[in-house]
C-alpha positions as CSV (number, residue, x, y, z in Angstrom):
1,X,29.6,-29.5,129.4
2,X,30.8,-25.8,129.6
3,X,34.3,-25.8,130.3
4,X,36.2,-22.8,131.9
5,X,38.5,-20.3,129.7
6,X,42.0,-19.9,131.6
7,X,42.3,-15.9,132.4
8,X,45.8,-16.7,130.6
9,X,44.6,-18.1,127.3
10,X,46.1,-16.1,124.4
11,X,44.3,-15.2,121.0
12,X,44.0,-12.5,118.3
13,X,41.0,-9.7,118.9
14,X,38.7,-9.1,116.3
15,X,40.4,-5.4,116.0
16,X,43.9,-6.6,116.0
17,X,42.4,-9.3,113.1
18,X,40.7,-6.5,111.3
19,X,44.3,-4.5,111.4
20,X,46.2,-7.4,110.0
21,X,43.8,-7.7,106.8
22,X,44.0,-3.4,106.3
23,X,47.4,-4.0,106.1
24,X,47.5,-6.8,104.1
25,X,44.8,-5.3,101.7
26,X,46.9,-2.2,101.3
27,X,50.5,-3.8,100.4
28,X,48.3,-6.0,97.8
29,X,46.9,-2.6,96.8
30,X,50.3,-1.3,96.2
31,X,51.8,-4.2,94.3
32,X,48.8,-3.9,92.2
33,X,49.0,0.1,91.4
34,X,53.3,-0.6,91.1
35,X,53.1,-3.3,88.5
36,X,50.1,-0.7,86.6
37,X,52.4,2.3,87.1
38,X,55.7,0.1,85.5
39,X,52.7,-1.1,82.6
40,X,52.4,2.4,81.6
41,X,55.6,4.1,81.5
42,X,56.7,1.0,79.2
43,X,53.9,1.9,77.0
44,X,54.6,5.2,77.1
45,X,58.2,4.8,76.1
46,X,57.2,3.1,73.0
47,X,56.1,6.1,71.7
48,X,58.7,8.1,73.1
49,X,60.9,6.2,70.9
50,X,58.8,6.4,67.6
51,X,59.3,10.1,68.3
52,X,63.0,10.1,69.1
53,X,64.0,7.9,66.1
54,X,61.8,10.3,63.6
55,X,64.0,13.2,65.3
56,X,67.1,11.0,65.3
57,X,66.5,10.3,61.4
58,X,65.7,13.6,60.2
59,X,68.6,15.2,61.9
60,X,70.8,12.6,60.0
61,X,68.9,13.4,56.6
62,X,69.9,17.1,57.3
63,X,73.2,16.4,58.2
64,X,74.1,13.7,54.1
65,X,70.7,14.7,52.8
66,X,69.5,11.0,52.4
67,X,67.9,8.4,54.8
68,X,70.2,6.1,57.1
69,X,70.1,2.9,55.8
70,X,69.4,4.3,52.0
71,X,72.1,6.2,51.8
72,X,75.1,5.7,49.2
73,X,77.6,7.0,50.8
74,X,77.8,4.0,53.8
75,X,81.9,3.4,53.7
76,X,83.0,7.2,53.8
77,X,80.8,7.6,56.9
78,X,82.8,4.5,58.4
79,X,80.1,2.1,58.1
80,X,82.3,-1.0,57.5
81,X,80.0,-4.6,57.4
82,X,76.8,-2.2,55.7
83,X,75.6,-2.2,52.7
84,X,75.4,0.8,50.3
85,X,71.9,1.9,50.0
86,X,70.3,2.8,46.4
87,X,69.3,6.5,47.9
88,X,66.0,6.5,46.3
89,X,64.3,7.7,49.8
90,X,63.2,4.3,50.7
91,X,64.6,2.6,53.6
92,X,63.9,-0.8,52.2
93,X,63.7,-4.4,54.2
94,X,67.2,-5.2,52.8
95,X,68.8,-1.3,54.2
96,X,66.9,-1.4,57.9
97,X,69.7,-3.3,59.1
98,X,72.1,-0.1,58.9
99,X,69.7,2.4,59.9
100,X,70.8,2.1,63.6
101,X,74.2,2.1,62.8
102,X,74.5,5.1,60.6
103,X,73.2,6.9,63.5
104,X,75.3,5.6,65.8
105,X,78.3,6.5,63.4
106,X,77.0,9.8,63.0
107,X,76.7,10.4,66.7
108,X,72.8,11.3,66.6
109,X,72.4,7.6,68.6
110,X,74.5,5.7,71.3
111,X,75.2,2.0,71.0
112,X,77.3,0.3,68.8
113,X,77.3,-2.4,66.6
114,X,74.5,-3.6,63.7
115,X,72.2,-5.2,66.4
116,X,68.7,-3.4,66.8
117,X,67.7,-1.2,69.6
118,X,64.9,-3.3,72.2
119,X,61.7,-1.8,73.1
120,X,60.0,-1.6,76.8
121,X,58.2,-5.1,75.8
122,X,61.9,-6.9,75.1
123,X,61.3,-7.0,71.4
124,X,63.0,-4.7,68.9
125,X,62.3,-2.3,66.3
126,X,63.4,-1.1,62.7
127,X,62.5,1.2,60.4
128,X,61.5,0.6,57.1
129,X,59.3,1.4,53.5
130,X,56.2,-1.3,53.0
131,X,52.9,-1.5,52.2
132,X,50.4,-1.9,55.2
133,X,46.4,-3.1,54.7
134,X,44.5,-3.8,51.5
135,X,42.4,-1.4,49.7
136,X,41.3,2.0,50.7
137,X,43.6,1.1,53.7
138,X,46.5,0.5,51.8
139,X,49.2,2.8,52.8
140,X,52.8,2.5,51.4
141,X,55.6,4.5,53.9
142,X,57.8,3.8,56.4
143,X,56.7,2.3,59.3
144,X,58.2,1.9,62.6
145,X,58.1,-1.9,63.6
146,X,58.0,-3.1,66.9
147,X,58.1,-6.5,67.9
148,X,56.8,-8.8,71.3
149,X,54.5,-6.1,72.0
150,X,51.3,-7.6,74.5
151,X,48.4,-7.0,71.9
152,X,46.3,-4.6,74.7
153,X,48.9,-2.1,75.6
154,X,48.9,-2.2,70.8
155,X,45.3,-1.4,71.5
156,X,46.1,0.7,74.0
157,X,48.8,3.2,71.9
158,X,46.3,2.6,68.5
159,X,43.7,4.1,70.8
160,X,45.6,7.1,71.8
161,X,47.4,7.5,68.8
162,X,45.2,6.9,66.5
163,X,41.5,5.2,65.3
164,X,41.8,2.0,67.7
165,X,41.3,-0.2,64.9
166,X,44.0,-2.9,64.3
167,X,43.8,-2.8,60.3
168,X,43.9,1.0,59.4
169,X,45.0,4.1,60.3
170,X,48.5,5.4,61.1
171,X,48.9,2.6,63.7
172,X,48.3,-0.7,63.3
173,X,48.9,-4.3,64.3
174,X,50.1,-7.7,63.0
175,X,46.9,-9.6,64.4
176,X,43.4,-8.9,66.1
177,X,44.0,-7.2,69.7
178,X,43.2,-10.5,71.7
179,X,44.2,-10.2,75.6
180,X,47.3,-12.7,76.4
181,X,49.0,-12.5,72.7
182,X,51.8,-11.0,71.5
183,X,51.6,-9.0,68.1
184,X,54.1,-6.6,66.0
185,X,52.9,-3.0,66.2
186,X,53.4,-1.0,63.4
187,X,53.3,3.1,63.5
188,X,53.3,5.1,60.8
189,X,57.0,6.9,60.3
């Protein structure tokens, strides 16, 4: 009935067990805190962005006195394949294009070319004058536009930045912030 253990029969201890799972439990641990840490600086850089571009534009605005994109004077500052702007301080839909390449031109940015900067998220963003919300929360200004952005890190910035709430304030986004979609997030400029 009872059978005999041989004194060389092998196995794992309970402590040597218990050792295994602390070290598995603090790699998983790890991954878990990395993948938060790499979460948050890309949220961080969006707004590190909104504040360099607002820098970037008002250092070109000092330098022609008028927006990129808006302004008139597009081919003497080598811009060739842009469009003149109308200069009425209004980077419109149809002048956002040639925002990021007037500052390249003008040295305040690096790159090259007409394509648009990517954020953190693998979207991109532009610059321009619309109207946001309905109502009281209408506001008309420029707006910084960033697309593919996971709607809860949106929350996330409108919370920090701003009231929380999708529809109003200076930052706002395209959709409700539902976890698992993706939404434009617009900031006030």
């Amino acid at each position: 009935m009872f059978t005999k253990m041989k004194k060389n029969q092998s196995g794992f201890t309970l402590v040597e067990i218990a050792i295994v799972m602390v070290i598995i439990g603090l790699l998983i641990g790890g991954v878990l805190k990395g993948q938060e840490m790499i979460k948050n600086a890309k949220t961080k850089r969006i707004m590190s962005d909104a504040d360099g571009l607002r820098a970037a534009v008002a250092s070109y605005q000092d330098r022609y006195v008028q927006l990129p994109g808006d302004d008139t004077q597009n081919p003497a500052h080598g811009c060739t394949g842009c469009t003149a702007g109308n200069g009425n301080g209004q980077i419109e839909l149809a002048e956002a294009p040639d925002v990021f390449q007037h500052l390249r031109l003008a040295g305040i940015i690096s790159g090259a070319g007409l394509t648009l900067p990517k954020n953190s998220y693998g979207g991109t963003y532009q610059v321009y004058w619309q109207a946001l919300g309905a109502g009281a929360n209408l506001i008309n200004a420029h707006w910084l536009e960033y697309t593919n952005i996971p709607a809860e890190v949106a929350q996330s910035i409108d919370i920090t930045n701003d009231d929380g709430a999708q529809a109003t304030g200076s930052v706002r986004g395209s959709a409700a912030y539902t976890a698992g979609t993706v939404i434009t997030l617009y900031v006030q400029f």
